[in-house]
C-alpha positions as CSV (number, residue, x, y, z in Angstrom):
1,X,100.9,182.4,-52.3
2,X,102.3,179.1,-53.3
3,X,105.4,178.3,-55.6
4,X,102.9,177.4,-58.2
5,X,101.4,180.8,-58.3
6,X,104.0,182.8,-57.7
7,X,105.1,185.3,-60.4
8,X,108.9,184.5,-62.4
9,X,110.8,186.7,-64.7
10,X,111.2,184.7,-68.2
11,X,113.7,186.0,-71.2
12,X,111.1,185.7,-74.4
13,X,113.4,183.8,-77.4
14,X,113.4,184.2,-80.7
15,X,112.8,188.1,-80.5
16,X,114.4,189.6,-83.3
17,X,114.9,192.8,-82.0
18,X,115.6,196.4,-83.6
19,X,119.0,196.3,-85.2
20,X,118.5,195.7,-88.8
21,X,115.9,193.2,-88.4
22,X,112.3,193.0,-89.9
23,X,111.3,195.0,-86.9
24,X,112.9,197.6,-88.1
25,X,112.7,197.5,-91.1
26,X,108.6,197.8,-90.7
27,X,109.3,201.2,-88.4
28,X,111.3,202.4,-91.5
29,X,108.8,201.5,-93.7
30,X,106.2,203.1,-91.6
31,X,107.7,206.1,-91.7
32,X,107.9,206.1,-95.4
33,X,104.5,205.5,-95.6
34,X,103.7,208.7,-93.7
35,X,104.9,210.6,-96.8
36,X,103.5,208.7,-99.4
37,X,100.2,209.8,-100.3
38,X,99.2,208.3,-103.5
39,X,100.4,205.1,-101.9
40,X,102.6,204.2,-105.0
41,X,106.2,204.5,-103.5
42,X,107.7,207.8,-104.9
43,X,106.9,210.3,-102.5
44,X,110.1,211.5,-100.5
45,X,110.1,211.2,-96.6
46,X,112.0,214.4,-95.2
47,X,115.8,214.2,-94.7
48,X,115.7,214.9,-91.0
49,X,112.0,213.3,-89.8
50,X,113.8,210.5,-88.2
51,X,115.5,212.8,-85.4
52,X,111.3,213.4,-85.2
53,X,110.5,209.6,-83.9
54,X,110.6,208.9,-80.5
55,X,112.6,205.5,-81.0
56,X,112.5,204.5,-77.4
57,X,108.9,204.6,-76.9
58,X,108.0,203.3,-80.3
59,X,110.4,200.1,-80.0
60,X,108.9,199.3,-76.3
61,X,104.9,199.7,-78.3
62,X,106.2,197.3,-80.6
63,X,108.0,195.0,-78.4
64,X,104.8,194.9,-76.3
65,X,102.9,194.1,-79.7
66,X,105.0,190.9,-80.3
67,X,104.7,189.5,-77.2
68,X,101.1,189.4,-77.4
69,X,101.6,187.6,-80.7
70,X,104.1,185.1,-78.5
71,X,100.9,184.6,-76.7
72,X,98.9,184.4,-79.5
73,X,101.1,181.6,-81.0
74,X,101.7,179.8,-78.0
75,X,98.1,179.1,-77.5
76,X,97.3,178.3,-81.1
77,X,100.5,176.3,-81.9
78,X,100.9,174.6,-78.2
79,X,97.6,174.8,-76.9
80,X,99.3,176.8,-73.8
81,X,96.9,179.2,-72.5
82,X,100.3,181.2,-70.8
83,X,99.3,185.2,-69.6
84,X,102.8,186.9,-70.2
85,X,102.7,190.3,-68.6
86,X,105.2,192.7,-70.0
87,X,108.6,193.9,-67.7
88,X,110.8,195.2,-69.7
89,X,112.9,195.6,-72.7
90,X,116.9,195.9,-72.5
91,X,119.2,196.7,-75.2
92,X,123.0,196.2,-75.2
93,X,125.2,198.9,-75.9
94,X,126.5,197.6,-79.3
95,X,125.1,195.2,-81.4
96,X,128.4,192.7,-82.1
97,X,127.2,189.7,-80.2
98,X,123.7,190.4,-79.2
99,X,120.3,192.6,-80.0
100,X,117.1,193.9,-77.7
101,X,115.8,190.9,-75.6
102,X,112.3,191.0,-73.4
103,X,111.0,189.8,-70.7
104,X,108.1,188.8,-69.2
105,X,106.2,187.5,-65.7
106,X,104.8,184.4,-65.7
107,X,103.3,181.8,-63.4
108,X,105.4,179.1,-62.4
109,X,102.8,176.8,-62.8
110,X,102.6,177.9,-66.4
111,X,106.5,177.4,-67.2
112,X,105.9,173.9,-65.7
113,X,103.1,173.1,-68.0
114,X,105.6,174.6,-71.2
115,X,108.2,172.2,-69.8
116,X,105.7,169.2,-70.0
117,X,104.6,170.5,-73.5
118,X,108.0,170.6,-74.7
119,X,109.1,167.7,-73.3
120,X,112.7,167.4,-71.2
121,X,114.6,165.8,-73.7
122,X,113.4,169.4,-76.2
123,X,114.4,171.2,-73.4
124,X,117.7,169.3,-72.3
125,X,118.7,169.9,-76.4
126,X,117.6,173.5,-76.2
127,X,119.4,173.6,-73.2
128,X,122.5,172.3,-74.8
129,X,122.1,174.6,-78.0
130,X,122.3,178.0,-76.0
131,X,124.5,177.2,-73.2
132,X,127.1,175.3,-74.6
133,X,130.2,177.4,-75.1
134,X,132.7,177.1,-78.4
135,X,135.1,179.3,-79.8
136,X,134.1,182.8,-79.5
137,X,131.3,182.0,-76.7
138,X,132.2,181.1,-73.3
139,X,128.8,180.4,-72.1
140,X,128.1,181.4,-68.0
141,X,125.2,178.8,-67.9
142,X,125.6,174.9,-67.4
143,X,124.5,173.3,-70.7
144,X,123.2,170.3,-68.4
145,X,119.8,170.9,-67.0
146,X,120.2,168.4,-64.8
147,X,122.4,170.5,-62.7
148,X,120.0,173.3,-62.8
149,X,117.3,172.1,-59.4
150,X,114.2,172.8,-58.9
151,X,111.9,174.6,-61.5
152,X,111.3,176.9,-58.9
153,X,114.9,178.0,-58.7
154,X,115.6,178.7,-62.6
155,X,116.4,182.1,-63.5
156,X,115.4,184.2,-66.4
157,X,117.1,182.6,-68.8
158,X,116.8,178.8,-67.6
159,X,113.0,179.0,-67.9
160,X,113.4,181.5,-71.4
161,X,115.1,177.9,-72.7
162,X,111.5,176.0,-71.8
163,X,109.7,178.4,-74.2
164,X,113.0,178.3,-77.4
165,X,112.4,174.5,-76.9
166,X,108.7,175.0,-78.0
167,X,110.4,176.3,-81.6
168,X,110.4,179.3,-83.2
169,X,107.4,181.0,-83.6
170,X,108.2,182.7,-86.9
171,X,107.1,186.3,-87.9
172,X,104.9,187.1,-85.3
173,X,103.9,190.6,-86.7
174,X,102.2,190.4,-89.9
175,X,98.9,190.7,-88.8
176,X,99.6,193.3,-86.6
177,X,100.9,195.3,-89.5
178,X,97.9,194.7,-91.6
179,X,95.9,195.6,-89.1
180,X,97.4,198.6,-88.2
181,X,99.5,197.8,-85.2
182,X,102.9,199.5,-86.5
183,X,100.9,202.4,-87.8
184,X,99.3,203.0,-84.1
185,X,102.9,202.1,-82.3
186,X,105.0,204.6,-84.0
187,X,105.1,207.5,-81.3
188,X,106.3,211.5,-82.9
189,X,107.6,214.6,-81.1
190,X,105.1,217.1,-81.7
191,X,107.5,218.6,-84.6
192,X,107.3,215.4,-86.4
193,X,103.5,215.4,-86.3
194,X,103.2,218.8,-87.5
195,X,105.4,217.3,-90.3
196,X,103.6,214.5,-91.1
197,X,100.2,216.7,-90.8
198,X,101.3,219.6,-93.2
199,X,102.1,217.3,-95.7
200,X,99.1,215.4,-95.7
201,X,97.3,218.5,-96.0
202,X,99.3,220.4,-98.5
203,X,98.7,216.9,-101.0
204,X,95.4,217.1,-100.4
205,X,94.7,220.4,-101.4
206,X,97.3,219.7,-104.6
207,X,94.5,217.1,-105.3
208,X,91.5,219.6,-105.1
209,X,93.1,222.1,-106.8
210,X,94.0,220.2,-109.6
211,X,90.3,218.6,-109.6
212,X,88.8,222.0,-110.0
213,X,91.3,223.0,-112.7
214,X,90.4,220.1,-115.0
């Protein structure tokens, strides 16, 4: 295989992640949502469903969700038709300085045709922008790219600045949420189902009942 088609690891910027963020804020919403029948705000989720949601699993569907939106956007806003196969997800143990980043393989070939979309003075500022340290950040990266080699030698985080030089791509999942994609992503034990279910149940036979009794 040559260099061109070989697989790289790429950081994916501009992911807000799940600490109080409007990622998780849809999850929370979600959730409300399972409780609220007539779909007019007022019914009352159950104190303890949350310790119900498998958190892991349903931040990793989501996470997966937005980067097929990155992809989306990158080929309607850039005209970069760029396959990002999912790798992972890490999360840092507190959330002072940092939040969930993802990752993603890519062709090399690919991240070189990003870098000639972006252009090497975007990326050289991008470059600059992330890497650069200041008071409170002592940055382990170079901000000069020049100093970086080959393409072909970047790491994760070198070739994620190629893609935060393309711009950010804004709020990648509202059409998944309209269509359903945090509904289908949220992931229950088998208690919180059962939950969910009974209630769903017990309000609809309130509303027969009080059909027949008018």
């Amino acid at each position: 295989m040559s260099d061109k088609d070989k697989l790289v690891e790429v950081e994916i910027p501009w992911f807000p992640g799940f600490y109080e963020s409007e990622l998780s804020d849809l999850v929370d919403r979600e959730l409300e949502y399972m409780f609220d029948y007539e779909g007019d705000g007022f019914s009352k989720m159950p104190e303890d469903f949350w310790k119900e949601v498998d958190y892991g699993t349903t931040f990793r569907n989501i996470a997966k969700i937005w980067l097929e939106g990155y992809q989306c956007w990158l080929k309607g806003e850039h005209e970069l038709d760029t396959p990002l196969a999912w790798s992972t997800m890490t999360s840092p143990k507190e959330y002072n300085f940092t939040t969930d980043r993802i990752f993603a393989h890519v062709k090399l070939n690919d991240m070189a045709a990003a870098f000639r979309k972006a252009g090497t003075e975007s990326v050289r500022l991008a470059a600059e922008e992330r890497f650069t340290s200041y008071d409170g950040f002592m940055s382990f990266y170079d901000s000069d790219i020049r100093t970086w080699g080959k393409l072909s030698t970047w790491d994760h985080n070198h070739l994620g600045t190629i893609f935060y030089a393309l711009g950010n791509p804004g709020h990648l999942m509202d059409d998944a949420n309209c269509n359903g994609g945090i509904s289908n992503a949220v992931v229950l034990t088998e208690k919180g189902r059962k939950m969910a279910d009974d209630f769903y149940h017990d309000r609809r036979a309130l509303e027969e009942w009080n059909l027949l009794a008018k």
